[in-house]
Steps between C-alpha positions, in 0.01 A plus 500: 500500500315170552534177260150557392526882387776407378558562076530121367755521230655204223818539348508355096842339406776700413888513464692351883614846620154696396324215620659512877499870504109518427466256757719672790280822374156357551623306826676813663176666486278490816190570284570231219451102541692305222223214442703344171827535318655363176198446316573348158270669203303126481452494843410887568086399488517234704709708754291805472145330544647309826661784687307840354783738586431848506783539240651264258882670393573301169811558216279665203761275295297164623168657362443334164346853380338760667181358468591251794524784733132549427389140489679497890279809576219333390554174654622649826314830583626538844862455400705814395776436227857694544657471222897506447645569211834460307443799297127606417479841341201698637319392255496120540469619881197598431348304298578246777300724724190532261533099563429506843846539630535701849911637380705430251837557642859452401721216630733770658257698687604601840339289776290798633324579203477104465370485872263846388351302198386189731335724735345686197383171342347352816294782529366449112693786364719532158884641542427707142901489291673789422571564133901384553508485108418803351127368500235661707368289745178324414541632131428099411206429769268316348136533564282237715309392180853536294624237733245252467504510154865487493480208734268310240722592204765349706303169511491514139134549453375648194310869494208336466532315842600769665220709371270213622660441823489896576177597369662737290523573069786319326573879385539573878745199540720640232470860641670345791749280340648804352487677807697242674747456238564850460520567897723119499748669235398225246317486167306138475368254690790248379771733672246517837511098544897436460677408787456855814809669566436544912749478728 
């Protein structure tokens, strides 16, 4: 395959051994061009904007909340996040996916279906979980609207901004807040904005 068809990818900073291994992955493939690698959370725009990979692999654990993952999509459209994971139940897998991300994949995923997910992601398409914890898949997907307004409450706005911001009824707002909390496992907006467990 020729440099220029090749998929551009950029490899977030993780642990030594994962780190090398993702590495040797993307550079043993014909198909692949590793354009960055070891890109520290603070430096990850910078990075992104300069070399527009195809696909950005990054450590869910850096992510300061899922949000970010959706910020990144929004910031870098033609960049495809793969996102590896400690332990993310299907749930916070997808949730991660309603975000933008292309996969949400576990750190100890065998380099095929690693390899699989970058192809997958270059082309614009989402790896969808398994339910690995007794949850069905997708049971916590939240809605394109759901997600904006989650992403607002997450800014700390009040309903009334939102509502303003969205063209929608405060009533709506709070329809979705309690959608979001319910499909989030949480009761209140307090327990929404302490520290994300990703990663």
């Amino acid at each position: 395959m020729s440099e220029t068809s090749a998929i551009t990818v950029a490899v977030g900073r993780f642990p030594d051994l994962l780190a090398r291994g993702l590495r040797g992955l993307v550079q043993d493939d014909p198909s692949l061009e590793l354009v960055a690698r070891d890109m520290a959370p603070a430096q990850l725009d910078a990075v992104l904007r300069r070399h527009d990979p195809r696909v950005a692999i990054l450590d869910a654990g850096t992510l300061r909340s899922p949000i970010e993952a959706r910020e990144l999509t929004i910031r870098h459209p033609a960049t495809h996040l793969l996102l590896l994971a400690d332990h993310a139940s299907s749930v916070e897998a997808a949730q991660l996916l309603a975000f933008g991300a292309a996969a949400c994949l576990s750190k100890d995923t065998q380099e095929r279906d690693v390899l699989n997910a970058i192809h997958l992601a270059s082309r614009g398409l989402q790896l969808i979980p398994r339910g690995t914890d007794g949850a069905p898949s997708g049971s916590g997907l939240l809605t394109a609207r759901e997600s904006d307004v989650l992403a607002e409450l997450q800014r700390r706005r009040s309903n009334a901004q939102i509502a303003a911001d969205l063209s929608i009824s405060v009533e709506t707002v709070r329809t979705h807040a309690r959608h979001i909390y319910r499909k989030l496992g949480i009761s209140s907006r307090r327990e929404l904005l302490a520290p994300a467990r990703v990663g």
